[in-house]
C-alpha positions, 0 to 999 in steps of 0.5 A: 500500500505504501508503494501505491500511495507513493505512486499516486502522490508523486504522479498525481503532483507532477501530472497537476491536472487542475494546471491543464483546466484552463488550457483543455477549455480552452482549446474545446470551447466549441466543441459539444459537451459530449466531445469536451468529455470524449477528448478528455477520456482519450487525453487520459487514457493516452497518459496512461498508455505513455506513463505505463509503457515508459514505465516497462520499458524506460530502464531499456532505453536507458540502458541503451543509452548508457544513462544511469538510473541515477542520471535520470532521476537528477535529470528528471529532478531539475525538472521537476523541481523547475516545473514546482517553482513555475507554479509557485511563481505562476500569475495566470491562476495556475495554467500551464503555459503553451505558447501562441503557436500552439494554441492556434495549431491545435485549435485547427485540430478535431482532436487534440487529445494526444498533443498537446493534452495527453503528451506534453500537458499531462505526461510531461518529462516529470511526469515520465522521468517518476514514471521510469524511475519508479522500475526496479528488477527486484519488484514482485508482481504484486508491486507491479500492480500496486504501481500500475493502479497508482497511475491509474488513479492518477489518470482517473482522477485527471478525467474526473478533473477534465470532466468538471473542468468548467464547474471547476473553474466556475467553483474555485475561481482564478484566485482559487486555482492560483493558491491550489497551484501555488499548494501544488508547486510547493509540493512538486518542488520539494518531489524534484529535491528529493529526487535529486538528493536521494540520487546524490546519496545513492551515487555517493554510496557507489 
């Protein structure tokens, strides 16, 4: 339970889908209620595919690489930790930034579930670097599923968020979505240090 719960706490700050809101609404403002919604599924069902995929096969690639798991845990912990100080800095209520170009692109699209809602917004770099690091060749099957239910609720709870994105953001404002940012910033700041000073440790210990 332990392991679960880890999995859903680090995920589910990295990922912060109250930050997509204002963009996923963006971006569907004309579309029906019932596509807003189908988008949204799709979003997050894709989040789960990236994050459990990377999460099977992230340390191969690594391997490949020759990057050390430990390499991308301080690499994944920069910017982790960079993504926390944007929120806690963030002016706009808590949205995650997209530039101009791409707003006008993806308004252009009929779906834009995958890019950039599914991949970049949700399963980010963070989101993928925790995804990874979370892999270890001594986990049992049942750490397995713990770990794979985690995302799940994570990407769950991310369409419940998308799903009543509008009541959402009637409800808590742009003065309360930027002190809920602000709240999840501060914690995936101190996810990104963790990150990197555990790893630290673990190389000093090599």
């Amino acid at each position: 339970m332990e392991l679960f719960l880890a999995t859903f706490s680090a995920l589910f700050s990295v990922v912060n889908p109250f930050g997509a809101m204002p963009v996923f609404l963006t971006l569907t403002h004309d579309d029906t209620p019932e596509r807003r919604n189908q988008q949204a599924r799709n979003a997050c069902l894709y989040m789960l595919g990236i994050l459990v995929v990377f999460f099977f096969i992230g340390q191969y690639v690594l391997n490949f690489f020759g990057v050390r798991i430990h390499d991308l845990r301080i690499a994944g912990g920069l910017m982790i930790m960079k993504a926390g100080f944007d929120l806690l800095n963030s002016k706009t209520g808590g949205g995650r930034k997209i530039s101009k170009t791409s707003v006008a692109d993806s308004l252009q699209r009929n779906d834009i579930s995958f890019a950039p809602l599914a991949m970049p917004m949700l399963s980010g770099p963070g989101a993928i670097a925790v995804s990874i690091s979370m892999f270890k060749p001594n986990l049992h099957t049942l750490d397995f599923i713990l770990i794979i239910s985690g995302i799940a609720l994570v990407a769950l709870l991310s369409y419940a968020i998308l799903y009543f994105s509008s009541s959402l953001m009637r409800f808590m404002g742009r003065a309360g979505l930027e002190a809920l940012s602000k709240i999840m910033g501060f914690i995936v700041l101190a996810i990104g240090v963790n990150f990197i000073v555990s790893s630290i440790i673990e190389l000093l210990k090599m």
